[in-house]
Structures are given as C-alpha cells and as structure tokens.
C-alpha positions in Angstrom: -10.5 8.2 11.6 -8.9 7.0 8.3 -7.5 10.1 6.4 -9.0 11.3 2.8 -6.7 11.4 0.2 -5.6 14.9 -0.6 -5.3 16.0 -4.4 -8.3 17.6 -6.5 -11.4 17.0 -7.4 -11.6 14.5 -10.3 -8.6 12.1 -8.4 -11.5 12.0 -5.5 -14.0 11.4 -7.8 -12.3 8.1 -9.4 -11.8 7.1 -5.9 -15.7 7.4 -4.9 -16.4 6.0 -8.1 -14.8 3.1 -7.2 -16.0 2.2 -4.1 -19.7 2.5 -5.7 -18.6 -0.2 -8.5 -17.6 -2.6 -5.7 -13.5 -2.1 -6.6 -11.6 -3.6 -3.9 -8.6 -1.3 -2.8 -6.1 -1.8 -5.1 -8.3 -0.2 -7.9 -8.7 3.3 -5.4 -4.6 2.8 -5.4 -4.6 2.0 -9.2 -7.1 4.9 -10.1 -5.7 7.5 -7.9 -2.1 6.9 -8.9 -2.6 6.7 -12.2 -4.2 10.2 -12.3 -1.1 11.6 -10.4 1.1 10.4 -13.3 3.1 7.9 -11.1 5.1 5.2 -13.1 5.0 2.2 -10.7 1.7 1.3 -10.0 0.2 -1.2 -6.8 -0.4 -4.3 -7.6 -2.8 -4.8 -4.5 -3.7 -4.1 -0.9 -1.0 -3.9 1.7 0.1 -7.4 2.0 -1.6 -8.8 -0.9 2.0 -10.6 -1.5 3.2 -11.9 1.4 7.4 -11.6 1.1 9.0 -15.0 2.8 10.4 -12.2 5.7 8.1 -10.8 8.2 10.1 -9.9 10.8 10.0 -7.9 13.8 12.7 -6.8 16.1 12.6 -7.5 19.8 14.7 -5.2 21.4 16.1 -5.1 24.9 19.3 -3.1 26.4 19.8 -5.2 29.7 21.3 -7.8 31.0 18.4 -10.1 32.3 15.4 -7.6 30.4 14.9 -10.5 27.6 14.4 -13.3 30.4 12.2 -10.9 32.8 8.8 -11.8 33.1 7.4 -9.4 30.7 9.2 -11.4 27.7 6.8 -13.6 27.2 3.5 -11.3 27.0 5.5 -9.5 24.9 6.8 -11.9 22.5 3.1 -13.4 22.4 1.5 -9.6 21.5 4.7 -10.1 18.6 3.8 -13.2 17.3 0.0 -11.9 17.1 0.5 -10.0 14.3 1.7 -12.3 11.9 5.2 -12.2 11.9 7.7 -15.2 11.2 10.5 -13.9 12.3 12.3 -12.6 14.8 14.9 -10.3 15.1 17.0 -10.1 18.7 19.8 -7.1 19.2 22.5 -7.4 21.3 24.8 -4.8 21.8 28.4 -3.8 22.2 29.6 -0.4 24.0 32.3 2.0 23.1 33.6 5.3 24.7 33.4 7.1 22.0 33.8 7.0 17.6 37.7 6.9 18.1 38.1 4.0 20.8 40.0 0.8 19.8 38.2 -1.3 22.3 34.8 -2.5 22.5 33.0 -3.4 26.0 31.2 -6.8 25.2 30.2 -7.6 28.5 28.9 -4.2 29.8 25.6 -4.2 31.9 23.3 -2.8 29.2 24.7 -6.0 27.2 22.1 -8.9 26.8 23.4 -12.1 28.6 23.8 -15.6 27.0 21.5 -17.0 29.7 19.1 -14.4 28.9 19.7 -14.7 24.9 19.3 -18.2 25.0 15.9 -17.7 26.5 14.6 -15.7 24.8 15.4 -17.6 21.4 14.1 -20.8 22.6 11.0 -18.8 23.8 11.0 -17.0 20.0 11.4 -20.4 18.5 8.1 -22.3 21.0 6.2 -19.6 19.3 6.8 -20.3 15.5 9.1 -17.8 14.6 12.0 -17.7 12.8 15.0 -16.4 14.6 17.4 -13.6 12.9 20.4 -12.0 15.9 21.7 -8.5 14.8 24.4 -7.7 16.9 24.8 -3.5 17.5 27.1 -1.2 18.8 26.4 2.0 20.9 28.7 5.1 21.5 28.9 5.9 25.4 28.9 9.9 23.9 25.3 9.0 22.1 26.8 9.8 18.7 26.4 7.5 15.9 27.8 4.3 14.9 28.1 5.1 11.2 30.7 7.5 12.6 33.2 5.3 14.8 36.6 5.5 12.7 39.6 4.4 15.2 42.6 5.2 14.1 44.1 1.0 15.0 41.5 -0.6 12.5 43.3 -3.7 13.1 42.8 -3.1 17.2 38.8 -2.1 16.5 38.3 -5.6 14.5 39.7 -7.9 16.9 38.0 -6.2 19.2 35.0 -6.6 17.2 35.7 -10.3 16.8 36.0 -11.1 19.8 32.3 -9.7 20.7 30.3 -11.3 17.7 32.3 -14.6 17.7 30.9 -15.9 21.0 27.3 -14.6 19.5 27.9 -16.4 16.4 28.6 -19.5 18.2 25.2 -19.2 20.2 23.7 -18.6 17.2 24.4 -22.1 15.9 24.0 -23.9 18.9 20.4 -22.6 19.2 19.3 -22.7 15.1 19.3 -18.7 14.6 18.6 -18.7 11.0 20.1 -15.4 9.9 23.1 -13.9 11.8 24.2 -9.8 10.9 27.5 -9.5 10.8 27.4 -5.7 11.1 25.0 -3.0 11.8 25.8 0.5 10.2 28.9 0.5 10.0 29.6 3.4 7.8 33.3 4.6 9.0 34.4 1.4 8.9 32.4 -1.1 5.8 35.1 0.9 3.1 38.0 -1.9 4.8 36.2 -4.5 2.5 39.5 -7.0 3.2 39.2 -6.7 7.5 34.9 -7.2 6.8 36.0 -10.3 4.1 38.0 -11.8 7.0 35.9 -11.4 9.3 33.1 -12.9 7.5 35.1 -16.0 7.0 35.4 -16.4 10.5 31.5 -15.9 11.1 31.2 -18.7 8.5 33.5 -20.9 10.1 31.6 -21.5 13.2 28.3 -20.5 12.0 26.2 -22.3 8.9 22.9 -20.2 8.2 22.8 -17.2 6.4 24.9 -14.1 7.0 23.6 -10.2 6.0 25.2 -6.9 6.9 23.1 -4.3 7.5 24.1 -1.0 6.0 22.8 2.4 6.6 20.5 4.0 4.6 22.8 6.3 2.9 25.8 3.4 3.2 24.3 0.6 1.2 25.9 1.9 -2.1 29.0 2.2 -0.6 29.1 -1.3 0.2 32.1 -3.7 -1.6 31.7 -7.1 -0.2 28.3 -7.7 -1.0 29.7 -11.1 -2.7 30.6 -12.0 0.6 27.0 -12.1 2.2 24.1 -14.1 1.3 21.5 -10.6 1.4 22.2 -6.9 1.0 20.6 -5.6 4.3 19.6 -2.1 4.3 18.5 -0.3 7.5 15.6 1.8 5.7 15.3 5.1 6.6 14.4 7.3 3.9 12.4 9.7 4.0 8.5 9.3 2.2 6.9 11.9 2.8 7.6 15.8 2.4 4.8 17.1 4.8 3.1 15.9 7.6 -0.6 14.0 7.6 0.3 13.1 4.1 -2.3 10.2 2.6 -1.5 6.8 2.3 -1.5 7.3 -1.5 1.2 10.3 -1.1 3.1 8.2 1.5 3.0 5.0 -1.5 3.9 7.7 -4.3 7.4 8.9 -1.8 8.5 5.6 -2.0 8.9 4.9 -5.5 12.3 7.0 -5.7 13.6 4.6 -3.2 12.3 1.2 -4.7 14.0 2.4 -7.8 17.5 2.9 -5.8 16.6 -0.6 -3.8 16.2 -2.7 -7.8 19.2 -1.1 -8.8 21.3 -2.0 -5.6 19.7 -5.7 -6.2 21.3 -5.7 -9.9 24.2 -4.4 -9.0 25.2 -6.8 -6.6 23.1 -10.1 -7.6 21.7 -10.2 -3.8 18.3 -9.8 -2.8 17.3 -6.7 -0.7 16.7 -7.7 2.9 15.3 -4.4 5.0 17.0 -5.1 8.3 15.6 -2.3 10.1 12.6 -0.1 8.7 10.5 1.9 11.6 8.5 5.0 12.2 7.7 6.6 15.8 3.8 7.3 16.4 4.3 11.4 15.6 3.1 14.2 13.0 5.3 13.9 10.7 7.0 10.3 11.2 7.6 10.0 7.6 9.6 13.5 6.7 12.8 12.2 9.2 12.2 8.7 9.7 15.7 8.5 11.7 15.2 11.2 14.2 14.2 9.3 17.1 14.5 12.0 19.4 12.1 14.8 18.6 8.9 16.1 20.3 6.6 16.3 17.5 2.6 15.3 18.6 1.2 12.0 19.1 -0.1 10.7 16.1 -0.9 6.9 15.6 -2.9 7.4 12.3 0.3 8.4 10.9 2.3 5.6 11.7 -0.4 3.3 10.8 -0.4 5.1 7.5 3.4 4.7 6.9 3.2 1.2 7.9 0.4 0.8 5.1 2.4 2.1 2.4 5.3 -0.1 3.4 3.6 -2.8 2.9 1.9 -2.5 -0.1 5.4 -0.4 -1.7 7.5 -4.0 -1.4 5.0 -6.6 -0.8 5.3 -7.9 -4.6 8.9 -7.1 -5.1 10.9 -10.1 -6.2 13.9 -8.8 -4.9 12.4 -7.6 -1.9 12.9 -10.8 0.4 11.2 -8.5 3.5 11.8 -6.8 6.0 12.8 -6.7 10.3 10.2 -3.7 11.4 11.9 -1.7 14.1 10.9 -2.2 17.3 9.4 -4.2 19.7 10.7 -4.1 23.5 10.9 -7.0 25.7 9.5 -5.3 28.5 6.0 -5.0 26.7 5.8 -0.9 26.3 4.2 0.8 23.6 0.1 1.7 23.9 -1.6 4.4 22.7 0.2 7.3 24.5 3.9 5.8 23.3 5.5 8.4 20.7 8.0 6.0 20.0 8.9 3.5 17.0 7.4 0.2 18.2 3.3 -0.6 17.0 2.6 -2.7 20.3 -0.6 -1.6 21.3 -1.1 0.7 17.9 -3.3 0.8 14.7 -0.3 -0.1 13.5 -0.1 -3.3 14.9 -3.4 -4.2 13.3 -2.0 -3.1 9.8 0.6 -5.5 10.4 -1.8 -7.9 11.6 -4.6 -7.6 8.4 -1.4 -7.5 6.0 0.3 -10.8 7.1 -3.0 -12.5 7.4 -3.2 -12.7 11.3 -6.8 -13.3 13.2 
C-alpha cells in the first residue's frame, strides 16, 4: 500500500484537492512542498527527465559467478527496467588497511574469461558498459581507511591490478572505466593518483571517473584529471523511519545543494557511481549500514528510490547515476533485506521512471 504523506491538515488538503482537479503528480509534489516552505521545488514525476546515465551495478565476488548460468536471467531481469548502462565490479583483496600488497588474482576476484563474458553479454543486451574496479579488506574494515605506510609500494601494487583491467576494458569498448573506488586514506596523494591516471589513459581511450566516498568528494584534488566527479551517494534522507516520499524528496535538498556546488567547484559534472538502499525500516536514516537487522520493508525502498529519481532527474549537472546492486546470481525477491531491487517494487519504480514496458 502506497504511504500517505504525513504533515497536517491543510498540506493534505492541497494534495486531495489536486487529484480532484485532474493534477498530475508533480502538482501533489509542487503543492505539498510549497506549503512546507522548501526552496527547491520538483519539476515532475520521478523520471520525468530522463539523465543520459541509467545505470545499474552487476555485482559478483567469484571467479566464474558472472559466467554461471544464472548471468544471463539476471542481466535480462536488469535490462528490464530501463537501464543503459552497466556497471561490473571487480575486486582486489588486502590483509588489512596497512598492507603494501594487493592480491589481484584471489578466488573471490572476477576472471578475465568470466569478465569478458559478461560484457559482451551486457553489450548483446543494449547496455552501455561502465567497470569499477574495488578493493576489500580481508579484516572487513573499510577501504576509505587503508593508509600503508610504502605509498609508493600500495600504488604499484595498485597498478599492477587495474592496468590489466584497463586493457580489457578497451579491447571490449567499456565506455567508462573508475580508476578508484573510495579511496579516502589514500585520494590526498593527488601526484601518485595524477600518475596513475596517465597511465589508465595511456592504454585506455573512453572516459575515466573516480568514485569518492560520500564524505571524501570534497576532499578530492585531481578532479582536472578525470572526465566526471563520481560520488558514491550515501547520505542520509531521511531522519525517521516510514518517512513519505515528499519527506524523503525534502532530505535531499541539503545534499543537491552540496552536489551543484562540488559541480562548480570543479567544472565536472556529478556522476553518482554508487547510490543504494537495502529493503528495511529505516533504509534512508543510514543508507551505508549494510549490515543491520532492521524489518523487511519494500515500500520503503521503493519510496527512496522514488525520491531519487525525481531529486536529480532534471539536474544539468547530474549526468546520473550506477544504482547499487544487482547480483549476477539472480537473488533479491520479496523476502531479500538487502540493497538490490530485483524482484522489488523498486524495480518497477525504476522501471515506470526510465520508461520501460
């Protein structure tokens, strides 16, 4: 059941008011807002504006898992709801956030037969391709925190994992490649990241994004030296859980604000490399904490994906965004608490927003 809007008696009224006149969506938005006192105001339904990047990730953390039999349903159920792009991870290991040495070929690390597969089956269905190379800590902390103390050990080691990737990347027409993924400890060396850069450019000719934390992206000081500012987008929208779609729209605007100014600042446009929220009460309060037990709840989720949407579907600088996530072995459904909208309402919001049947 779709929630009410919560606020008082005349905002409801408006609303009601215009759903009898015939007012399409936009106007509930426009009216509601407006009453609230919010400055930036929707322009129109969720995906009225379509941005040029609707992208999904697929995610897998096995060898064969993207060539595996369940790919392909998979990537079909993806392609179903509109996206044009795809996103593949692959991903790097390290003990721990003070280890020189990266493990490139580790058996939770994706193949090149298996990449290759699943890129060529990515591109039979349409879809752009985007690969967003990762690195997990053995120890399960975070990757914002590795800081080794041979920086000059860390990045050839680095190197020598994404340069093979880049390479592929080429060879097979990825469109986008990421050069880093939250890489908070370490994106303050802007002269090793410059470098390295270079060297992704000198073997691979599309376009080239970092992807910055949340809380890194201002941080940042080669943002001349990519073609987008990627932001892995996890704020928080909302301050309480089973918040409305209007609330969730209105806990955004903070955020856009931040996102324009980070757009001026650096003369790049704003490229949401990862954006996600798990299927629970409360999704939208800690948008990052993928590992707590709240309820099922798919309305939320649908809800936050809804205010997404519609918060930088008309945003210039907005180019789009890489929804997080989609796994290659086809899980999600109704019971799944995690992040990915297979099988979800949230799937169909994707779906009526980027014009799917």
């Amino acid at each position: 059941m779709r929630r009410t809007p919560r606020g008082s008696g005349p905002q409801l009224l408006a609303i009601r008011r215009s759903r009898r006149r015939g007012a399409g969506p936009a106007a509930a938005v426009l009216l509601l807002l407006a009453a609230v006192g919010c400055e930036r105001l929707p322009t129109g339904p969720a995906g009225a504006t379509l941005p040029p990047v609707r992208g999904i990730t697929f995610v897998d953390w096995s060898g064969d898992g993207y060539a595996a039999p369940a790919a392909g349903p998979a990537l079909d159920a993806l392609a179903a709801t509109g996206a044009n792009t795809v996103t593949l991870i692959v991903t790097a290991y390290q003990t721990n956030a003070r280890s020189p040495i990266l493990r490139a070929n580790d058996f939770r690390t994706p193949t090149p037969a298996a990449m290759d597969q699943v890129l060529q089956a990515a591109r039979a269905r349409g879809l752009a391709l985007a690969l967003k190379p990762h690195v997990d800590l053995d120890d399960g902390s975070w990757r914002g925190g590795i800081d080794p103390p041979r920086p000059d050990a860390w990045f050839e080691s680095y190197a020598d994992f994404i340069m093979p990737w880049a390479g592929l990347a080429e060879a097979e027409g990825v469109g986008t490649f990421v050069v880093g993924t939250e890489l908070a400890g370490l994106s303050g060396d802007a002269g090793r990241w410059r470098a390295l850069i270079a060297r992704v450019r000198s073997v691979f000719s599309g376009r080239v994004v970092y992807a910055a934390s949340w809380d890194e992206a201002p941080r940042v000081t080669f943002w001349d030296a990519v073609d987008a500012v990627g932001v892995d987008y996890y704020f928080p929208v909302a301050t309480r859980t089973r918040q409305s779609r209007f609330d969730l729209l209105a806990g955004w605007q903070p955020w856009l604000d931040r996102l324009e100014r980070l757009h001026r600042q650096t003369g790049r446009p704003i490229l949401l490399t990862e954006i996600g929220y798990r299927s629970v009460d409360g999704a939208g309060m800690h948008p990052y904490a993928f590992g707590s037990d709240e309820p099922l709840d798919l309305e939320e989720q649908a809800d936050l994906y809804w205010a997404a949407l519609q918060a930088t579907g008309d945003r210039s600088w907005c180019e789009g965004l890489y929804w997080w996530n989609w796994p290659a072995d086809g899980s999600g459904g109704p019971l799944d608490r995690d992040y990915t909208a297979h099988g979800k309402p949230a799937a169909r919001v994707l779906a009526d927003a980027w014009g799917a049947p």
